[in-house]
ROSE-4610 file (N, C-alpha, C; in Angstrom, 1 decimal, always signed):
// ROSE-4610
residu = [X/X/X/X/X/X/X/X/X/X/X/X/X/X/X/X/X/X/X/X/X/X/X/X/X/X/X/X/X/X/X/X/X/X/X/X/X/X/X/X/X/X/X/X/X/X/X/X/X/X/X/X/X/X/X/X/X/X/X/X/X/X/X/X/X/X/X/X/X/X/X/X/X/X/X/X/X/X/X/X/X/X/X/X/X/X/X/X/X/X/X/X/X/X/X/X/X/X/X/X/X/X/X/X/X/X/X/X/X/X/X/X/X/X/X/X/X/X/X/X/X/X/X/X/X/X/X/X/X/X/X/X/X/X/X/X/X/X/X/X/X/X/X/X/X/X/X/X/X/X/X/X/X/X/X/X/X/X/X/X/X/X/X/X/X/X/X/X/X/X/X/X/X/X/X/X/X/X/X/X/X/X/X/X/X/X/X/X/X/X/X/X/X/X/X/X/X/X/X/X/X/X/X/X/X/X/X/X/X/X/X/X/X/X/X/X/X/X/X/X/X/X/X/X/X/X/X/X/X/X/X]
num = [1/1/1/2/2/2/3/3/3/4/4/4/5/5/5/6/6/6/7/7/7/8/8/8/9/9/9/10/10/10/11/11/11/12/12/12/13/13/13/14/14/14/15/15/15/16/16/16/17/17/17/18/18/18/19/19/19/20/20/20/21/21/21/22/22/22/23/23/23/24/24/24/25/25/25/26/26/26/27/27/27/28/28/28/29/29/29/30/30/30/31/31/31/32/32/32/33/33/33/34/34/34/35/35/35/36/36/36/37/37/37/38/38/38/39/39/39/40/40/40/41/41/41/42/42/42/43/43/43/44/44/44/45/45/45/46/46/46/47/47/47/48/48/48/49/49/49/50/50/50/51/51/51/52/52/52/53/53/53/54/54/54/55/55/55/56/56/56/57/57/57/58/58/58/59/59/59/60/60/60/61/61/61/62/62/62/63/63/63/64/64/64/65/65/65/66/66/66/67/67/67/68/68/68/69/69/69/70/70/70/71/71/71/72/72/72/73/73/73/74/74/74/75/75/75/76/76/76/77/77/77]
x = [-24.0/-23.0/-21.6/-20.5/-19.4/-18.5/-16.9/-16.3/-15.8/-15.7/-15.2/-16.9/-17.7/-18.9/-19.2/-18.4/-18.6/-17.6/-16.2/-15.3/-15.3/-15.9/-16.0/-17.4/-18.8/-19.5/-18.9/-17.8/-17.4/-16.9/-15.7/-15.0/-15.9/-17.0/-17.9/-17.9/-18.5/-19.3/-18.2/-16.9/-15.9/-15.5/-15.4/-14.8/-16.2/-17.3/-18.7/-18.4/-17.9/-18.2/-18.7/-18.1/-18.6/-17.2/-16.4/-15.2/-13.7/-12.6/-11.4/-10.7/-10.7/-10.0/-8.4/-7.6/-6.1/-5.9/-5.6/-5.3/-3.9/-3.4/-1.5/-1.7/-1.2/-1.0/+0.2/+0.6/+1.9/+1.8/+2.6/+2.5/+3.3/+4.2/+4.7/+4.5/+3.0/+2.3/+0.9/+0.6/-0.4/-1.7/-1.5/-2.0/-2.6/-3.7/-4.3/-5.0/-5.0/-5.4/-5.9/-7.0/-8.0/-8.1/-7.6/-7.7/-8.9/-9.6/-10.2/-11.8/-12.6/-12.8/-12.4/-11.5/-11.3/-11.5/-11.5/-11.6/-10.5/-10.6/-9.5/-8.2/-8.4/-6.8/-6.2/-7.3/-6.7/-6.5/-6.9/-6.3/-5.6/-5.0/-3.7/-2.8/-2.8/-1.9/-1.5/-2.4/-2.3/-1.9/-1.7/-1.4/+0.2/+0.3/+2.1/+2.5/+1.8/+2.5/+2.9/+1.8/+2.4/+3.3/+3.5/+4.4/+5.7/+5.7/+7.0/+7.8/+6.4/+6.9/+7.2/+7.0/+6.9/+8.8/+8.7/+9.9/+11.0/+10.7/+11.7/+11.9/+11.0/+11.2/+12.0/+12.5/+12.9/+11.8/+10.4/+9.7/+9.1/+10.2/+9.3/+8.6/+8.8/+7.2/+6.0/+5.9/+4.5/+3.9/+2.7/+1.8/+1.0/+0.5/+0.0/-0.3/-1.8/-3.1/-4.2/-4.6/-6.0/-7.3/-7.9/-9.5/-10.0/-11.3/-12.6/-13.4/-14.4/-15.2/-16.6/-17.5/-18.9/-19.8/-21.0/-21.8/-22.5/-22.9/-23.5/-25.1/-26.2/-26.9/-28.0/-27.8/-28.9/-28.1/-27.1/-26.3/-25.7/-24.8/-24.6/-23.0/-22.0/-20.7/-20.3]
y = [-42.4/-41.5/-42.0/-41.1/-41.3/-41.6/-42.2/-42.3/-41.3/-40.0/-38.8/-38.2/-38.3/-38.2/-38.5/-40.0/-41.1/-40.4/-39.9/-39.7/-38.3/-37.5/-36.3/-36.4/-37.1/-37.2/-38.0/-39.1/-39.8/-38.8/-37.7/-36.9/-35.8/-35.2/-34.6/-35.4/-36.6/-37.1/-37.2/-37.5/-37.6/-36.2/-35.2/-34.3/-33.2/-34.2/-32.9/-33.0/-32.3/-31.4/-30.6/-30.0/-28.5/-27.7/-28.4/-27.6/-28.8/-28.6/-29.5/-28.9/-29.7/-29.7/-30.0/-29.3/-29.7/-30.4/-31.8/-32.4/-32.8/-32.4/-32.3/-33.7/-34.6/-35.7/-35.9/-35.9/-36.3/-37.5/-38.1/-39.9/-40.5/-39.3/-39.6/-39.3/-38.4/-37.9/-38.3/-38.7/-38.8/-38.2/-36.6/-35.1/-35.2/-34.9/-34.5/-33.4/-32.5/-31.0/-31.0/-30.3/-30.0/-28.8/-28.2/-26.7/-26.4/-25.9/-24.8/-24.7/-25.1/-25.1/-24.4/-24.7/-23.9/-24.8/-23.5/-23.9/-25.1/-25.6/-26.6/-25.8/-24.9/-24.1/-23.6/-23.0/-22.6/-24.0/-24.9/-25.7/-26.6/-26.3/-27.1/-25.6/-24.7/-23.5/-23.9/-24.2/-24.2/-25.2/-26.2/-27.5/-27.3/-26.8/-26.4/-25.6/-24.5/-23.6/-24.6/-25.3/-26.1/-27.1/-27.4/-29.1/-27.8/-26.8/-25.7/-25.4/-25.3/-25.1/-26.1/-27.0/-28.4/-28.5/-28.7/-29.1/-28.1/-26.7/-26.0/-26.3/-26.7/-27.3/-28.7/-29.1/-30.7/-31.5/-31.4/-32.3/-33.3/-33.7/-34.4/-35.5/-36.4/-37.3/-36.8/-35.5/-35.2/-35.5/-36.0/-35.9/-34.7/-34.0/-33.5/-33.5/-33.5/-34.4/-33.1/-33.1/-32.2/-33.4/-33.1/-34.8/-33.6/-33.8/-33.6/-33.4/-32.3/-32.0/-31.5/-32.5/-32.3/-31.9/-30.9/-30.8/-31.3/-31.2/-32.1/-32.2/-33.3/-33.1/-32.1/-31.5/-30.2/-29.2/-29.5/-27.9/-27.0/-27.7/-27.0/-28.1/-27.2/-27.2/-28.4]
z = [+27.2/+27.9/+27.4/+26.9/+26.3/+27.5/+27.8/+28.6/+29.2/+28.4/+29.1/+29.9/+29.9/+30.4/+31.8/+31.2/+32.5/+33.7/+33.5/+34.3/+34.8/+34.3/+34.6/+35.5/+35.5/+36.3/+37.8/+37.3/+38.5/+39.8/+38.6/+39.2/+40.3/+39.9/+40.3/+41.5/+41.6/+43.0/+44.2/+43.4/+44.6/+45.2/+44.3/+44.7/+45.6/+45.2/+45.9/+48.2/+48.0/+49.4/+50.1/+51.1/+51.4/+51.7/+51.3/+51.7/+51.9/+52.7/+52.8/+54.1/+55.0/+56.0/+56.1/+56.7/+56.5/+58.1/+57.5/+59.2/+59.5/+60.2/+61.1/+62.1/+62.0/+62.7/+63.1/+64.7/+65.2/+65.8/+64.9/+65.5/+66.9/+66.8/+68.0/+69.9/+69.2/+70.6/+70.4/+69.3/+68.7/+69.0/+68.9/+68.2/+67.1/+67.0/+65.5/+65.6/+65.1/+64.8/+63.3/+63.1/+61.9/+61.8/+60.2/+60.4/+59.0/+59.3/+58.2/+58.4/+57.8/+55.9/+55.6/+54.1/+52.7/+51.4/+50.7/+49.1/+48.9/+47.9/+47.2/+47.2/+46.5/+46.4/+48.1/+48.6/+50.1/+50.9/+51.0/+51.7/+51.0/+49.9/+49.8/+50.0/+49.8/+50.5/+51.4/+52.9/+53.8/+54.4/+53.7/+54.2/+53.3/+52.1/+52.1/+53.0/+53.3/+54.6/+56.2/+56.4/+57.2/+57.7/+56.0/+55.8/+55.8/+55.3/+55.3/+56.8/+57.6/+58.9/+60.1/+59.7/+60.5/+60.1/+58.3/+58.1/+58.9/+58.8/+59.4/+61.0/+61.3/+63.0/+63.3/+61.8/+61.6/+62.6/+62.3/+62.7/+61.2/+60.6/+59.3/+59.3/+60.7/+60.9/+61.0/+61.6/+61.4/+59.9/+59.9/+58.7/+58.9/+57.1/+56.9/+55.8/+55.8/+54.4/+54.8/+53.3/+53.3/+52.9/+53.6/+53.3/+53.1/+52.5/+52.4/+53.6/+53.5/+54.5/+53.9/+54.7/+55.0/+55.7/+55.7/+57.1/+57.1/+58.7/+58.9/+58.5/+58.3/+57.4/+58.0/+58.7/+59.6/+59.3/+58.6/+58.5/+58.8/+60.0/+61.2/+60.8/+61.0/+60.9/+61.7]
């Protein structure tokens, strides 16, 4: 197996999900809200739409990260 082989299968295993969750964390009430599933591209959309709207509220401590999401092993969301 060649190194580009090697990195492109690594890339696979990290990236295998069922979708990406966008999560809003307010550290200073310590709120956390999970929004979706979406595809890769929709939830980083949706996680700029919200870092857009947070900033316009001058709330720029809030965090906002898209993770990875899994079901659960029966299937069920």
């Amino acid at each position: 197996m060649t190194i580009t082989e090697m990195l492109l299968e690594r890339v696979h295993d990290v990236d295998a999900c069922d979708g990406y969750l966008v999560v809003v964390a307010d550290p200073d009430t310590g709120a956390v809200d999970a929004h979706g599933p979406f595809d890769g591209v929709g939830a980083a959309t949706e996680a700029d739409r919200r870092r857009t709207e947070l900033d316009a509220e001058e709330l720029h401590d809030v965090h906002v990260t898209v993770v990875r999401w899994h079901r659960a092993p029966d299937g069920t969301a």
